[in-house]
VEXDREN-2710 file (C-alpha; in Angstrom, 1 decimal):
% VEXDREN-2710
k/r/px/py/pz
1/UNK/-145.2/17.5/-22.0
2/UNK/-143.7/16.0/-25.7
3/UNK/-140.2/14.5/-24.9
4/UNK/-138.1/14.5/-28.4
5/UNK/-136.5/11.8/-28.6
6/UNK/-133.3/10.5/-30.5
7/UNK/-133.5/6.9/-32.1
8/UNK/-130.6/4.4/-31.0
9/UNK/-130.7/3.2/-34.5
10/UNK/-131.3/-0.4/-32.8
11/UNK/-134.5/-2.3/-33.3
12/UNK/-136.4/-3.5/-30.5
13/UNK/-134.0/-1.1/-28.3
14/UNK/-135.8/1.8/-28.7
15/UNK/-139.1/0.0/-27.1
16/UNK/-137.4/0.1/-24.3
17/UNK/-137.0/3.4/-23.8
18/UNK/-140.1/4.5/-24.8
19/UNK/-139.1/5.2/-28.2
20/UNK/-135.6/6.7/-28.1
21/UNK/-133.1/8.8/-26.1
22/UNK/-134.8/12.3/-24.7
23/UNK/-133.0/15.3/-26.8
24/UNK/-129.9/16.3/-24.8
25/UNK/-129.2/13.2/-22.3
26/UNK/-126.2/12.1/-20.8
27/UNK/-126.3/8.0/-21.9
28/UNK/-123.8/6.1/-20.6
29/UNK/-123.1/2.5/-22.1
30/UNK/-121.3/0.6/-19.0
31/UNK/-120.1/-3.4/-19.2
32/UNK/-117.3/-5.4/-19.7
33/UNK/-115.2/-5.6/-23.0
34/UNK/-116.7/-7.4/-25.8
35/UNK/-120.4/-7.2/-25.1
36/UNK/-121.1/-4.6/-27.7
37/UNK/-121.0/-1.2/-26.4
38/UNK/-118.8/0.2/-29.5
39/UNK/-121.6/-1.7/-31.4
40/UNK/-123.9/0.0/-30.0
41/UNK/-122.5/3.6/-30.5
42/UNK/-121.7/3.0/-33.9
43/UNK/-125.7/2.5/-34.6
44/UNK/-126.3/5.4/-32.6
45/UNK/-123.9/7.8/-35.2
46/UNK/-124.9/5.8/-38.2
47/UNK/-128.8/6.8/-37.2
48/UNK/-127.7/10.3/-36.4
49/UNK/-126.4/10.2/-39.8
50/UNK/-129.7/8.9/-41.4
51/UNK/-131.4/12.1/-39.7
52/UNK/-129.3/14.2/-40.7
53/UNK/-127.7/15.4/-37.5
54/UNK/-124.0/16.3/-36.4
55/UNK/-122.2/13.5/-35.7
56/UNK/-119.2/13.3/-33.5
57/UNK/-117.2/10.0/-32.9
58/UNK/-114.2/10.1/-30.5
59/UNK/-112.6/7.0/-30.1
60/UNK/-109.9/6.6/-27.1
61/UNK/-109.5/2.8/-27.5
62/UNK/-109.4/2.3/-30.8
63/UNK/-108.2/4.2/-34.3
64/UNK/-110.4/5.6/-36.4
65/UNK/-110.0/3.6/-39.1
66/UNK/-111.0/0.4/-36.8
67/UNK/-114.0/2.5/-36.3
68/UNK/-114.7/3.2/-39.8
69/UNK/-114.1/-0.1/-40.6
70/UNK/-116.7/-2.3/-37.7
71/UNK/-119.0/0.1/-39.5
72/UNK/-118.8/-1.0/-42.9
73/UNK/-119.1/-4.6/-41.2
74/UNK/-122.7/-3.4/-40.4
75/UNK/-123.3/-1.8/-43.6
76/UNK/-122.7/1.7/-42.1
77/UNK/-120.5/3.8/-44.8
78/UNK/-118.6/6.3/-42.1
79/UNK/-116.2/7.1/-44.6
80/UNK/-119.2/8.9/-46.8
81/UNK/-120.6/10.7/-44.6
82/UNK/-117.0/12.1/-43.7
83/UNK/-116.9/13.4/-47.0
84/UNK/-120.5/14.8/-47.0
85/UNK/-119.6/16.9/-43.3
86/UNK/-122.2/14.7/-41.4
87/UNK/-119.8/13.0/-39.5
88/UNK/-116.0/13.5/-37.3
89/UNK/-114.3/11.3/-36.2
90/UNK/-111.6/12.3/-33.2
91/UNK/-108.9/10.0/-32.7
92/UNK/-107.7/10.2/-29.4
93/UNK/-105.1/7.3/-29.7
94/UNK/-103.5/7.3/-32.5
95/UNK/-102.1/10.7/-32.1
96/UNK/-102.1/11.5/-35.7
97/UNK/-101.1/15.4/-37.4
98/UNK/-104.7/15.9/-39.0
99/UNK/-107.5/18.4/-37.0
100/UNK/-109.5/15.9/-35.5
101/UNK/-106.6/14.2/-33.3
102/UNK/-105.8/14.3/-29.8
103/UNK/-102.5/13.8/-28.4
104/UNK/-103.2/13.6/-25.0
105/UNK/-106.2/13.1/-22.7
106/UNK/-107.0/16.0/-21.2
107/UNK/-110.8/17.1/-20.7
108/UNK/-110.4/20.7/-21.6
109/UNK/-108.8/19.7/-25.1
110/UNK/-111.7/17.2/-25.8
111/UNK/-114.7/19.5/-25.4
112/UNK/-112.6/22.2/-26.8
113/UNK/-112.1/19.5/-29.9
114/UNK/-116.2/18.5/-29.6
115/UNK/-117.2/22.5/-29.7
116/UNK/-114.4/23.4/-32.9
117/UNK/-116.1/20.1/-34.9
118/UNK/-119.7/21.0/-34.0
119/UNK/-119.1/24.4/-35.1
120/UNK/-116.9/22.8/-38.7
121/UNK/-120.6/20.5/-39.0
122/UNK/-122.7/23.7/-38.5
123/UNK/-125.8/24.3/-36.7
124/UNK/-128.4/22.0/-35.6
125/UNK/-129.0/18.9/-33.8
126/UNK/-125.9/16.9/-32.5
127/UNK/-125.1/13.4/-31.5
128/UNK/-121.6/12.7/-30.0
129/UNK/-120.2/10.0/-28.8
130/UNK/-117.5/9.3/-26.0
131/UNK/-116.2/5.5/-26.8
132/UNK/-114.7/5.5/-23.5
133/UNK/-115.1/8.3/-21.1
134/UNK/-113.5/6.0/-18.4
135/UNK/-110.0/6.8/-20.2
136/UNK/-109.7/10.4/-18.9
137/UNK/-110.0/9.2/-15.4
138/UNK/-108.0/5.5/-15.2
139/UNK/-105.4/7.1/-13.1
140/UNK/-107.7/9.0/-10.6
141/UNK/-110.7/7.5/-10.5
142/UNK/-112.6/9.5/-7.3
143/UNK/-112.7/12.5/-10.4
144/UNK/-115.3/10.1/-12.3
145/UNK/-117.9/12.4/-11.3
146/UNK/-117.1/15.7/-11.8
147/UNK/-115.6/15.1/-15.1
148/UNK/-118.6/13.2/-16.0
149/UNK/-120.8/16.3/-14.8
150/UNK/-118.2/18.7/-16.6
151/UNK/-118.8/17.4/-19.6
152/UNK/-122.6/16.8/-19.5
153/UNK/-122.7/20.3/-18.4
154/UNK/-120.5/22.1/-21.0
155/UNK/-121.7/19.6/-24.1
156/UNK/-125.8/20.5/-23.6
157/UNK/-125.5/23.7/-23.8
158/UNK/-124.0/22.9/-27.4
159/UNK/-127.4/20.9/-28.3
160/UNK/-125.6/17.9/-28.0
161/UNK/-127.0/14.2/-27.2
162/UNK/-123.9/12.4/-25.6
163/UNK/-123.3/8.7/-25.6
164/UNK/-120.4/7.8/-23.5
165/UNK/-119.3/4.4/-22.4
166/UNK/-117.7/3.6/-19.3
167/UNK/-115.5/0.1/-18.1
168/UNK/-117.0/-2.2/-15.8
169/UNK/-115.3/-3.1/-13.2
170/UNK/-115.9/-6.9/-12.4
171/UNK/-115.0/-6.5/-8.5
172/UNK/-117.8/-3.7/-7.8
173/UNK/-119.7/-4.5/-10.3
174/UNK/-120.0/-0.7/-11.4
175/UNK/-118.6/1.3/-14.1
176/UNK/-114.9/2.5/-13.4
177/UNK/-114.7/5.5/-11.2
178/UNK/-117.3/5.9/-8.8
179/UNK/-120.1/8.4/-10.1
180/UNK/-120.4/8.8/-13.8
181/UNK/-123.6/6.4/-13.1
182/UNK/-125.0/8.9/-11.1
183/UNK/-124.6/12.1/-13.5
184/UNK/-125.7/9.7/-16.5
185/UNK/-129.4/10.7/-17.6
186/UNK/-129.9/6.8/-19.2
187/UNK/-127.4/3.8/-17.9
188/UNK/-127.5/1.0/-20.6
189/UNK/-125.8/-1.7/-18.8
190/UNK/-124.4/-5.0/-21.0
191/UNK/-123.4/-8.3/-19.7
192/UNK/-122.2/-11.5/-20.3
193/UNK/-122.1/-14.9/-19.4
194/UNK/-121.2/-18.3/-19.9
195/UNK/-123.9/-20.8/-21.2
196/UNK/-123.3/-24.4/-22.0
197/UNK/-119.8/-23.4/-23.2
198/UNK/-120.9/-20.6/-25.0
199/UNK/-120.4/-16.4/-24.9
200/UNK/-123.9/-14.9/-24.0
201/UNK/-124.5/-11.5/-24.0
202/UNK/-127.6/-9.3/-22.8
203/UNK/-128.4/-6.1/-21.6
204/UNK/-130.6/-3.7/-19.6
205/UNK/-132.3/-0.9/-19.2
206/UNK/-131.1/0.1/-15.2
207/UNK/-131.8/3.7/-15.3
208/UNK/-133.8/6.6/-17.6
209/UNK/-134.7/9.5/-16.4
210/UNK/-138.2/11.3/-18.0
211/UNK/-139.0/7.5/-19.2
212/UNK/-140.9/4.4/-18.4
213/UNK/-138.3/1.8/-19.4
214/UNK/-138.3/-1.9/-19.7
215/UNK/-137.1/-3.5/-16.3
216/UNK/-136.0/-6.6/-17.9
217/UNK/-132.8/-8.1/-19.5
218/UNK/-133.0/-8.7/-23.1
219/UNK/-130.6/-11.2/-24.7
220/UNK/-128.4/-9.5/-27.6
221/UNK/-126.2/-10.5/-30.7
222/UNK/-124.0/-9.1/-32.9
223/UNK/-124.6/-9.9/-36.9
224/UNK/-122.2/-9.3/-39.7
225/UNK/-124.3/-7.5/-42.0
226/UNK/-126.9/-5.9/-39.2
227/UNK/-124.8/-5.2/-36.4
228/UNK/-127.1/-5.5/-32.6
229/UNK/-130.1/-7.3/-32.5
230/UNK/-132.2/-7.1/-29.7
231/UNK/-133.6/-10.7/-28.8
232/UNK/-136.4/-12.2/-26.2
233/UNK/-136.2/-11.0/-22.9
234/UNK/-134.4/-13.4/-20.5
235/UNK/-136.4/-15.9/-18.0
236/UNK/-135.8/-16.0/-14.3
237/UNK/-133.7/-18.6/-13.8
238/UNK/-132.8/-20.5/-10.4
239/UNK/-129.1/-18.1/-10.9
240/UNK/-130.8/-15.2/-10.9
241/UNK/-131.4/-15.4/-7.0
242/UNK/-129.1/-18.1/-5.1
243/UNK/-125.6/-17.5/-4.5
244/UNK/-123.0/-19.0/-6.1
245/UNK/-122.1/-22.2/-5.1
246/UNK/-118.5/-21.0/-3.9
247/UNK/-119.8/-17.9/-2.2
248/UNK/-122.0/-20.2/-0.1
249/UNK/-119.4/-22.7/0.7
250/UNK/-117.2/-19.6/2.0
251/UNK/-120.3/-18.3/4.4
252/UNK/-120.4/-22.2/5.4
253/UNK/-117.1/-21.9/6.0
254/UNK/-116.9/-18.9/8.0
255/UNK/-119.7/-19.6/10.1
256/UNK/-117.9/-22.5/11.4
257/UNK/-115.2/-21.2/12.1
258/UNK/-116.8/-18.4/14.1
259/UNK/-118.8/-21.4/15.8
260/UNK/-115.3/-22.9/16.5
261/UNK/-114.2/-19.4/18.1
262/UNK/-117.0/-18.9/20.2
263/UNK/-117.2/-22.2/21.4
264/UNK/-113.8/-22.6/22.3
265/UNK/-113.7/-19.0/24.2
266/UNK/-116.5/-20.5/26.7
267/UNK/-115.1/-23.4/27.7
END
């Protein structure tokens, strides 16, 4: 069977996926702040834009005009394609008085707000993304997965390619709100580290349904001018599979103390 499939409008991220997004997944971008998932869905609507698909941007965290303007960063013009109807952007923060504004969020009023802009756009293909889903649940986070599966359900059936992207929680080390990972058809996961001083970001490929996917982490940048770059894939390193040096000190730790314990109860 052909699988259609959507470009990221990444280089080099694409081969990893086995040349793009299946037509009508559930992708969700998970990691912790400032490791390029808005990056990433920017490309994703500026390519959607280059095909000549419906484009829908809502942006929870950020204005639009902070969206509009990362994009020109990268050479993306959002503000033309506005103009030509191939693009909406919803601003869910800033609470504004134009149509695409959302003064509250509640799920029903965004895909109610996703379905009246795909119909303004007309019909045919559709990219939208959700940059981040993990704001309608903050407060109640055991609803991650049903709201998750609402809006995969109601948003297919609307021809729509969704790319949402979800907080990372450090202490789980999973997105916020248990199960959005499960309902997601693609999980692009980003990371970040600390190298010789310096911020190191990379990503991977943990999850893709219908796809033979790249099972190793690839080293990223962001570029003024190009926006992500895909680098080398990353070498194992000694980290990658011993503990921490203060997690092991604590098991030391523990261990004696239990040793201490069970000695001192047999005397």
């Amino acid at each position: 069977m052909i699988v259609e499939r959507l470009s990221t409008g990444v280089r080099g991220l694409d081969e990893l996926i086995e040349g793009g997004i299946p037509r009508g997944f559930f992708v969700v971008v998970t990691g912790e702040p400032g490791c390029g998932k808005t990056v990433l869905c920017i490309h994703f609507i500026n390519q959607g834009i280059l095909e000549n698909d419906k484009n829908i941007y809502i942006t929870t965290e950020e204005s639009r005009d902070s969206i509009i303007n990362q994009a020109a960063q990268f050479n993306m013009d959002f503000n033309k394609a506005i103009a030509e109807k191939k693009l909406i952007i919803i601003d869910a923060l800033m609470g504004g008085e134009d149509p695409w504004t959302l003064k509250s969020l509640d799920l029903e009023a965004l895909v109610n707000k996703v379905i009246e802009a795909k119909k303004y756009l007309g019909y045919g293909r559709a990219r939208v993304v959700i940059d981040s889903i993990s704001a309608y649940w903050l407060d109640k986070p055991a609803m991650a997965r049903r709201y998750s599966y609402f809006i995969k359900k109601v948003l297919s059936k609307w021809d729509f390619t969704v790319m949402a992207t979800a907080q990372y929680a450090i202490t789980t080390g999973e997105a916020h709100g248990f199960g959005v990972e499960h309902v997601g058809d693609i999980i692009i996961r980003f990371k970040r580290v600390i190298r010789g001083g310096k911020l190191c970001r990379f990503l991977i490929i943990e999850k893709a349904r219908q796809t033979n996917h790249s099972l190793y982490a690839h080293e990223i940048s962001i570029t003024a001018g190009q926006g992500l770059v895909i680098g080398k894939k990353l070498e194992v390193r000694r980290e990658d599979y011993i503990l921490p040096r203060y997690i092991y000190d604590k098991i030391i730790s523990i261990k004696k103390k239990e040793a201490k314990e069970f000695n001192h109860s047999n005397l």
